[in-house]
DRENTIRO-581669 format. One record per residue (C-alpha): residue number from 1; residue in one letter; x, y, z. Coordinates in pm, 1 decimal, always signed. Example, Ala and Ser with C-alpha at 12.3 -4.5 7.8 and 13.67 -1.06 7.14 Angstrom:
REM DRENTIRO-581669
{1,'A',{+1230.0,-450.0,+780.0}} {2,'S',{+1367.0,-106.0,+714.0}} 
REM end
This chain:
REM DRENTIRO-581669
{1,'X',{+0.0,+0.0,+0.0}} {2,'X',{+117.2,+363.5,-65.3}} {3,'X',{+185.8,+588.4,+203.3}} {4,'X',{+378.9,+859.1,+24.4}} {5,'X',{+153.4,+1146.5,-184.3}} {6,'X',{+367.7,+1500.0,-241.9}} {7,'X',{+184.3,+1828.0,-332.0}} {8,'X',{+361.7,+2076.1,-534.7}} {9,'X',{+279.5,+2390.9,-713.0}} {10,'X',{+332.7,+2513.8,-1072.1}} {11,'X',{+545.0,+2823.2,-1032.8}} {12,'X',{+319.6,+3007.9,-1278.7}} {13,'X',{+87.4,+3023.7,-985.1}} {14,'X',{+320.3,+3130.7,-751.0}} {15,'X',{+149.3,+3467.4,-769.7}} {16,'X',{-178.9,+3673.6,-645.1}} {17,'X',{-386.4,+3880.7,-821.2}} {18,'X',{-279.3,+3922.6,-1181.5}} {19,'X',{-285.0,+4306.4,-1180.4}} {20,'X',{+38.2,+4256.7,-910.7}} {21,'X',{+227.0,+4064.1,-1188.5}} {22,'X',{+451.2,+3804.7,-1154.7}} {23,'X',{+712.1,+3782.8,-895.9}} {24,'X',{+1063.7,+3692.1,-952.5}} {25,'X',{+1220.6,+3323.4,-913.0}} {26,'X',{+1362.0,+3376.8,-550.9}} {27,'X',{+1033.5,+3555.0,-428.4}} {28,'X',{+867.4,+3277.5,-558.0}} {29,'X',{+1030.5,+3007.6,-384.4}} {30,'X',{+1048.2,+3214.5,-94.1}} {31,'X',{+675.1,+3238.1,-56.3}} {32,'X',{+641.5,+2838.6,-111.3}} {33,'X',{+916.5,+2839.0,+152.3}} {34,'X',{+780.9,+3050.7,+442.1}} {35,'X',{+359.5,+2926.4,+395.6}} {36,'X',{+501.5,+2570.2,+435.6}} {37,'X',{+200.0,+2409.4,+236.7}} {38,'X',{+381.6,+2246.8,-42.2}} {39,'X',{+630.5,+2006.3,-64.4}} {40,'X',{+813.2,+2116.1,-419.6}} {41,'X',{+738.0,+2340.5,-746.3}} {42,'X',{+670.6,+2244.5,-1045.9}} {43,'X',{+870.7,+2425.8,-1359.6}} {44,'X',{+1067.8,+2351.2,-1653.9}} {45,'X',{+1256.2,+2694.9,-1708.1}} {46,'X',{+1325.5,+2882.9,-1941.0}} {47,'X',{+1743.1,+2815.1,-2031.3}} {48,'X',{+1812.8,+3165.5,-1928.7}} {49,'X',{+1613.0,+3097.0,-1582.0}} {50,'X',{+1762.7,+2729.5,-1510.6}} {51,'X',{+2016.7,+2935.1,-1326.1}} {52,'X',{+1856.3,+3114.2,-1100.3}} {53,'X',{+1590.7,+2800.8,-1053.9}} {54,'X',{+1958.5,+2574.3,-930.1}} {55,'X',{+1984.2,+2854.5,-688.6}} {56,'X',{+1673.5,+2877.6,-567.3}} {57,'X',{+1610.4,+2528.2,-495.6}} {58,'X',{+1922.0,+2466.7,-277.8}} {59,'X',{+1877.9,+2784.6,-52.9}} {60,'X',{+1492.3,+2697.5,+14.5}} {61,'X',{+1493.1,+2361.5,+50.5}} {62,'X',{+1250.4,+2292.3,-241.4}} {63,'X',{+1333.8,+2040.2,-476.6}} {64,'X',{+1171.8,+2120.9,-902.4}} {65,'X',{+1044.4,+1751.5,-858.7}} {66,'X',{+826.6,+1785.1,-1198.3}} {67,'X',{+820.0,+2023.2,-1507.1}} {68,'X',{+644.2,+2023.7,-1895.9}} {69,'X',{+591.2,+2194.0,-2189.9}} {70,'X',{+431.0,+2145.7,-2502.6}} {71,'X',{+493.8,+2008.4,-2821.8}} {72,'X',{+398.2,+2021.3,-3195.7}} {73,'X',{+507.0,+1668.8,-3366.0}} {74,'X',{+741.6,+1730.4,-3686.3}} {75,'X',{+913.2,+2005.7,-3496.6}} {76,'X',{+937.7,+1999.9,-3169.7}} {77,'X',{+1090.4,+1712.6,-3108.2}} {78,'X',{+1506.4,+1826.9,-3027.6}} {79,'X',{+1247.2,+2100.4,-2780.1}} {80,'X',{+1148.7,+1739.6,-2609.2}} {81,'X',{+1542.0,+1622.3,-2558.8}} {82,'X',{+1671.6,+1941.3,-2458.6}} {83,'X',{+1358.9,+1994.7,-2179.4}} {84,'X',{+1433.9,+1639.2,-2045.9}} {85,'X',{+1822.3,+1711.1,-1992.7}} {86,'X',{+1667.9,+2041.1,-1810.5}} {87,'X',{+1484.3,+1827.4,-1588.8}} {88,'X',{+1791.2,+1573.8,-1501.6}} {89,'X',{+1968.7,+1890.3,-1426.8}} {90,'X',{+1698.8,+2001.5,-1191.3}} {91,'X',{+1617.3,+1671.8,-1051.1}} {92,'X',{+1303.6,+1618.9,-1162.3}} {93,'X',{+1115.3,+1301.9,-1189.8}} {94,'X',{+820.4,+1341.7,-1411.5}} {95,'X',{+802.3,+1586.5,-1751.9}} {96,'X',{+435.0,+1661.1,-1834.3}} {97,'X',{+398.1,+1596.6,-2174.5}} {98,'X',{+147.4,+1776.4,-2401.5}} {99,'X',{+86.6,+1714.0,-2784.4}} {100,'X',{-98.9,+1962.7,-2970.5}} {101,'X',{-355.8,+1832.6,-3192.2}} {102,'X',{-174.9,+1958.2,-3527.1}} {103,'X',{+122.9,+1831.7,-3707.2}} {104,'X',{+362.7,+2126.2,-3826.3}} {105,'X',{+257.5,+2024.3,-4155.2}} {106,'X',{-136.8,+2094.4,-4032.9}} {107,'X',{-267.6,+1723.9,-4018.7}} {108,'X',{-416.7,+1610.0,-3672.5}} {109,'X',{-221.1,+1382.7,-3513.5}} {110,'X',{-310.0,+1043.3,-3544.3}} {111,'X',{-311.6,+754.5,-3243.0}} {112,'X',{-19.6,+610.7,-3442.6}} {113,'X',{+156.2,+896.0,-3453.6}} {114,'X',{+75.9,+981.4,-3067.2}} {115,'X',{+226.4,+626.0,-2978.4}} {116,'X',{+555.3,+631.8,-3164.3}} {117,'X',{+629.3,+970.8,-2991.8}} {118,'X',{+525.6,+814.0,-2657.8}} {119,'X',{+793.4,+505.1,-2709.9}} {120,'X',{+1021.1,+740.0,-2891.1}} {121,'X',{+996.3,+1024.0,-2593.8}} {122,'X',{+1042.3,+751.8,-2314.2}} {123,'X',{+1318.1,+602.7,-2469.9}} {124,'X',{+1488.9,+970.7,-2398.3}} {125,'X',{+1333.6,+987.2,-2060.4}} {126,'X',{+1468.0,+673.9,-1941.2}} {127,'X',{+1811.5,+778.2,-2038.5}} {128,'X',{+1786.5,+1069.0,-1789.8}} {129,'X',{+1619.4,+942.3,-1545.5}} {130,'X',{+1280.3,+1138.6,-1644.4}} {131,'X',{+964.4,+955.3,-1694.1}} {132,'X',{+704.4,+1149.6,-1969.7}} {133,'X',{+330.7,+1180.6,-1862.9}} {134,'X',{+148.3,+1207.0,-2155.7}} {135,'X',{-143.9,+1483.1,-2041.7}} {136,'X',{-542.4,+1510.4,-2101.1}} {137,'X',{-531.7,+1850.7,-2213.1}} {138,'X',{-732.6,+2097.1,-2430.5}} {139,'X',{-596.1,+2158.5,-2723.1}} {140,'X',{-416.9,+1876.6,-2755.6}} {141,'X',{-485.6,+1526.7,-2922.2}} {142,'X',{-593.4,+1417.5,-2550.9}} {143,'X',{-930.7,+1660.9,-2573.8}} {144,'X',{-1152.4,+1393.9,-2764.9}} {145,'X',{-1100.0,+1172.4,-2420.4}} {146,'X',{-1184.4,+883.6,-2601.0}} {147,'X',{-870.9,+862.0,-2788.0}} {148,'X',{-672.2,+819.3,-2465.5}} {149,'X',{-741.4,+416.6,-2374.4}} {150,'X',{-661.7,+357.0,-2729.9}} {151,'X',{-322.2,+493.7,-2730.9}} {152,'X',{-248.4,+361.9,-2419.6}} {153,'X',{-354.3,+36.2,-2461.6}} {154,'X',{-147.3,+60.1,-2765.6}} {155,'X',{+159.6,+161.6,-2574.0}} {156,'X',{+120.7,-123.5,-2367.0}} {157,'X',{+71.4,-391.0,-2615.3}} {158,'X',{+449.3,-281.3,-2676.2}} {159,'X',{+553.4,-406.9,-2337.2}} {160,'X',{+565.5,-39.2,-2229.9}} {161,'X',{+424.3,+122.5,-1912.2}} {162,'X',{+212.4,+389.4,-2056.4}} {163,'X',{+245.4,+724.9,-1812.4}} {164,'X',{-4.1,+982.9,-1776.5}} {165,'X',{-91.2,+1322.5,-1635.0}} {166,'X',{-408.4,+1374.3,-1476.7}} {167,'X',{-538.0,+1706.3,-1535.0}} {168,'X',{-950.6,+1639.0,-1467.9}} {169,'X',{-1044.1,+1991.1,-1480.3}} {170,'X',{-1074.9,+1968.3,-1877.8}} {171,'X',{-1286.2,+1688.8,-1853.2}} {172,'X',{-1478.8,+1838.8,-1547.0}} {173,'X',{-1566.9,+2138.2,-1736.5}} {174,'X',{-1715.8,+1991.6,-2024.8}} {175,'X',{-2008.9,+1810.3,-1820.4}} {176,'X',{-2325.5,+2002.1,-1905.4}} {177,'X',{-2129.0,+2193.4,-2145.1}} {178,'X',{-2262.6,+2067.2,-2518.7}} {179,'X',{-2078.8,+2318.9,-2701.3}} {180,'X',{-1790.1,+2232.3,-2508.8}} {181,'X',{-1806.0,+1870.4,-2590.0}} {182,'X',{-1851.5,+1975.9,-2941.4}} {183,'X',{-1485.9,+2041.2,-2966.3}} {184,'X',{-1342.9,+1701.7,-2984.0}} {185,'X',{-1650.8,+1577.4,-3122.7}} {186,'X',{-1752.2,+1376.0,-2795.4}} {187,'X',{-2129.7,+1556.5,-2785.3}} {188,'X',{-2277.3,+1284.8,-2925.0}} {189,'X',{-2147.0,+982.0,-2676.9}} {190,'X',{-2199.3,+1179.1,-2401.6}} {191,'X',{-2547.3,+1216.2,-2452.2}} {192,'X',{-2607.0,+869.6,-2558.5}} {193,'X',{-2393.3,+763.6,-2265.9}} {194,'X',{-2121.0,+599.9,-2467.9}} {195,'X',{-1889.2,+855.4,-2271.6}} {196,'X',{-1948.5,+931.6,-1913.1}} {197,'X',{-1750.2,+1280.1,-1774.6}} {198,'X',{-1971.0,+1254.9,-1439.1}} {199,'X',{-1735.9,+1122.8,-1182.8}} {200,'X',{-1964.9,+1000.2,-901.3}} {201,'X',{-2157.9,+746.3,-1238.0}} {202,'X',{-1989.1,+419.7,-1271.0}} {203,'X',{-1772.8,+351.6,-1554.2}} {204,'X',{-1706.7,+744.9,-1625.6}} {205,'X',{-1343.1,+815.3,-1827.7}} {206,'X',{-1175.4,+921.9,-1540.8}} {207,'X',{-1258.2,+608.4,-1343.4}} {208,'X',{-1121.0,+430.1,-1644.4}} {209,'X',{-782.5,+597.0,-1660.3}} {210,'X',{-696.5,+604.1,-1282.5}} {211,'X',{-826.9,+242.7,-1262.0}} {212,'X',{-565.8,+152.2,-1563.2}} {213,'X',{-295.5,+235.3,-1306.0}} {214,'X',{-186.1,+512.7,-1561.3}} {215,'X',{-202.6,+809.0,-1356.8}} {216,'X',{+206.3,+907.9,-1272.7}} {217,'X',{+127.5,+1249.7,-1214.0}} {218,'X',{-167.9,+1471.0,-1171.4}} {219,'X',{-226.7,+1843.5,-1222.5}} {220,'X',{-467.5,+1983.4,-945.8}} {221,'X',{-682.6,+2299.6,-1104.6}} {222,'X',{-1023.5,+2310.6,-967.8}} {223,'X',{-1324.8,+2349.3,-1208.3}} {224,'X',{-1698.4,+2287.2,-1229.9}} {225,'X',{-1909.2,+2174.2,-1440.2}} {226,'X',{-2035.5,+2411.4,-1751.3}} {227,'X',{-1796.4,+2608.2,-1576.1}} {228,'X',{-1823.7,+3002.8,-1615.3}} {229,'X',{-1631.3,+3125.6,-1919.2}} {230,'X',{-1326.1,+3390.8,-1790.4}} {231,'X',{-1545.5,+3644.4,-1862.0}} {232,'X',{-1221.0,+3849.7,-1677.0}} {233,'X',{-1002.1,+3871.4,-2030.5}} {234,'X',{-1097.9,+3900.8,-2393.7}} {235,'X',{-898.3,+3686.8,-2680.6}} {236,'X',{-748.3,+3787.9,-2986.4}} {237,'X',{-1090.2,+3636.4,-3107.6}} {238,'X',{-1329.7,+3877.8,-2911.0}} {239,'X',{-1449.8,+3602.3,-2722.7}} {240,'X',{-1349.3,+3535.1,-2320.7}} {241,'X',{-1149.0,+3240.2,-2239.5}} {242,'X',{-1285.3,+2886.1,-2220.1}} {243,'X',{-1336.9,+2850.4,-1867.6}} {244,'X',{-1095.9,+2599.7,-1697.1}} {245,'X',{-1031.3,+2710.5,-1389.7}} {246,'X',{-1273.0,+2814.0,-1058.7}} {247,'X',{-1162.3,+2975.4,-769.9}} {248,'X',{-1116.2,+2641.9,-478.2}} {249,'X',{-1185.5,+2907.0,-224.0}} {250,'X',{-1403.0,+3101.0,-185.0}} {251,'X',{-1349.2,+3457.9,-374.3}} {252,'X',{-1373.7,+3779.1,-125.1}} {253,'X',{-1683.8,+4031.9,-250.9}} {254,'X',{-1562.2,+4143.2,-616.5}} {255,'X',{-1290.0,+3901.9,-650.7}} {256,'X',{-1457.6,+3678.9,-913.3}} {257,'X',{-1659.3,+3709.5,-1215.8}} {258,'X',{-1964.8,+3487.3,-1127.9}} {259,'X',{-2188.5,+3358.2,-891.9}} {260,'X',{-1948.7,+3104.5,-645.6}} {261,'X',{-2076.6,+2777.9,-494.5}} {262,'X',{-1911.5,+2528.9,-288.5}} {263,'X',{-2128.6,+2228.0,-363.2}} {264,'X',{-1993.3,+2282.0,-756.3}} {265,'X',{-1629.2,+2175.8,-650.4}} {266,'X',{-1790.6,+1815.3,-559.9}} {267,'X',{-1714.3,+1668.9,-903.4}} {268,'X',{-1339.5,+1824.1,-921.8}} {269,'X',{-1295.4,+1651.5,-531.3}} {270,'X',{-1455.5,+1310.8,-644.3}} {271,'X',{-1189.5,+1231.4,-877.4}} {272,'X',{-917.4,+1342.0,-667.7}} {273,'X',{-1073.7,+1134.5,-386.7}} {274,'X',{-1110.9,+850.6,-643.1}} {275,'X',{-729.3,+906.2,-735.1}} {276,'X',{-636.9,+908.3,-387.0}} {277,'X',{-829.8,+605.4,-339.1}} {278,'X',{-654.3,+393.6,-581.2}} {279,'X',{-324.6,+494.4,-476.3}} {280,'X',{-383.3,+455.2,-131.3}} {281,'X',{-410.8,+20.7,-220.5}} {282,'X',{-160.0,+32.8,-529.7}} {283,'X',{+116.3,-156.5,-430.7}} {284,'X',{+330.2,-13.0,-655.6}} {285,'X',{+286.8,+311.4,-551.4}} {286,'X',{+213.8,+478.5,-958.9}} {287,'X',{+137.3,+850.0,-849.5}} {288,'X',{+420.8,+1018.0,-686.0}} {289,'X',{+292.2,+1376.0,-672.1}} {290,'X',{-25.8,+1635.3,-733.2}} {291,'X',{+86.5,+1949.2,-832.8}} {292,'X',{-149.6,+2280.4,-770.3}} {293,'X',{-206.5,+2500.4,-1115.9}} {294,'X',{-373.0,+2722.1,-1088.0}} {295,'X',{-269.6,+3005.4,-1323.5}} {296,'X',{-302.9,+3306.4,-1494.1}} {297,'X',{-383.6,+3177.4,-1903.5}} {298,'X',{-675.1,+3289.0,-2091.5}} {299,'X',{-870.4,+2968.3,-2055.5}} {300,'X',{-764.3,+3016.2,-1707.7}} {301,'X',{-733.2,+3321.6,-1465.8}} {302,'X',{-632.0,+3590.8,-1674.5}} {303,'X',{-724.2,+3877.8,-1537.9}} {304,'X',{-823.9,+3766.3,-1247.0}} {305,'X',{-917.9,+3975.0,-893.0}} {306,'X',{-832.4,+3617.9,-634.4}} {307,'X',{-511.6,+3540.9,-527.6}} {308,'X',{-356.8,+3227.5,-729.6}} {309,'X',{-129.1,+3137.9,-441.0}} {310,'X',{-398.4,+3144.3,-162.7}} {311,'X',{-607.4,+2894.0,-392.2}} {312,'X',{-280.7,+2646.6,-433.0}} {313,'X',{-251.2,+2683.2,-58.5}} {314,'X',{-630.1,+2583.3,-6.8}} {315,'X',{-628.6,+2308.7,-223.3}} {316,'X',{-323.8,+2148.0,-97.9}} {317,'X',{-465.7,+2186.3,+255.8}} {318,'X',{-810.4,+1998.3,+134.9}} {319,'X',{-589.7,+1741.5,-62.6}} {320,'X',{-330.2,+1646.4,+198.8}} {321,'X',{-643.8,+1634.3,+493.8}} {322,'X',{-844.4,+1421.0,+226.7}} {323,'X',{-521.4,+1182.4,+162.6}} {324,'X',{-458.7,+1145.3,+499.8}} {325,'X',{-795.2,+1040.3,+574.8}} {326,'X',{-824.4,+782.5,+298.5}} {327,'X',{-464.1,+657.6,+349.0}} {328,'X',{-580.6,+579.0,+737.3}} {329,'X',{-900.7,+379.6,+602.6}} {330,'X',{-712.6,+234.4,+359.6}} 
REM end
């Protein structure tokens, strides 16, 4: 049985409101430092930054234990190599690993395609020491959910693990959303039932990829279902961003956009408590870390009035309370 579950933060959301902009790297790990909520951050660096990241790490204690980026196929592959040998440098463990839905030469991706990158990417990982999570994302191959058991069930007909990040917000934020679901072309199985988002109904994708025992590393952004579009920035498109992100805590008078409700976060919390669950009785202890990201992106909280930070430092202390308590009646 697992005992061990870190919490991290993504240093993007190292921050508070976005109108008092971004602090630098010291600040940041300063502040992760002195609240003594989290356990590491979560960052691959820019090369000019790796630096001051080194430095940063040893004089606070706080070890860069995962990092990511993402990547365009036909391109950005040397990107891939040279952000793994970043995250041997920095010690990390994991390297969440999105792929866009385009090729550079403007095909989508294919399952194929999304497999020999996996074997070809973890071939490079295991040389450094750096496992790749392969992340359900917007954006990226990963949104049409349905796609994911196929490619890893591909993987694994290789004789390879297949690794994944766990980022449940984009699938939480799609339930009751049909034009939402409409991008990736999942509206239709949804409603028929062929594809269940709702956590707390048997059999729902989530369920299906934490059961797998694919979950390595999981990003922690709470959202809600049909949640409300950032109506706090405006895209190059005219239109506000997507909606993936809801404040954990709640907002102080004027803080946030729309109407807040406590009793919407239950979805987001049933599939960490159902991750938590399963790792609590995996022997082989899969999931090393959750990492907090909540951050400042269009889809996101661009824009917004709430302190980032303080809802990373929430979250964590609902997460490591709920752990504890499932670990003990495990």
């Amino acid at each position: 049985m697992a005992t061990e579950l870190l919490f991290g933060v993504q240093t993007n959301g190292i921050r508070h409101a976005e109108a008092d902009g971004m602090p630098d790297i010291d600040t940041r790990f300063r502040m992760v430092k002195e609240t003594g909520v989290h356990d590491y951050v979560d960052k691959t660096p820019d090369p000019h930054e790796i630096e001051e990241f080194e430095a940063a790490s040893e004089k606070y204690g706080l070890p860069v234990r995962a990092g990511g980026w993402f990547y365009t196929l036909g391109r950005d592959e040397p990107l891939f190599e040279k952000n793994i040998k970043t995250a041997q440098r920095l010690g990390s463990l994991v390297h969440n690993t999105q792929i866009l839905t385009h090729h550079a030469d403007g095909h989508p991706v294919t399952n194929d395609e999304v497999v020999e990158t996996y074997l070809n990417f973890c071939e490079i990982g295991e040389k450094h020491g750096v496992t790749p999570c392969f992340e359900v994302h917007v954006n990226m191959w990963s949104e049409d959910f349905r796609r994911v058991a196929d490619v890893g069930q591909a993987v694994e007909a290789q004789g390879v693990k297949f690794n994944m990040t766990l980022d449940h917000s984009h699938v939480i934020f799609k339930i009751d959303n049909p034009p939402e679901q409409e991008i990736g072309d999942i509206r239709g199985d949804v409603e028929s039932g062929k594809l269940i988002l709702d956590p707390f109904i048997k059999g729902n994708v989530t369920d299906q990829w934490i059961d797998a025992g694919w979950i390595r590393h999981c990003h922690a952004r709470a959202a809600v279902p049909n949640n409300p579009k950032n109506l706090d920035t405006v895209k190059d498109d005219g239109e506000p961003g997507r909606g993936i992100q809801y404040p954990f805590k709640q907002p102080e008078p004027g803080q946030y956009h729309s109407e807040w409700r406590e009793e919407a976060l239950e979805p987001w919390k049933e599939s960490i408590r159902s991750l938590m669950r399963y790792h609590a009785a995996d022997p082989n202890g899969v999931l090393g870390q959750i990492s907090t990201e909540f951050i400042p992106g269009p889809d996101y909280g661009q824009g917004c009035k709430y302190s980032l930070f303080e809802q990373s430092i929430e979250c964590v202390r609902w997460m490591r309370q709920t752990w504890n308590e499932i670990r003990e009646a495990a």
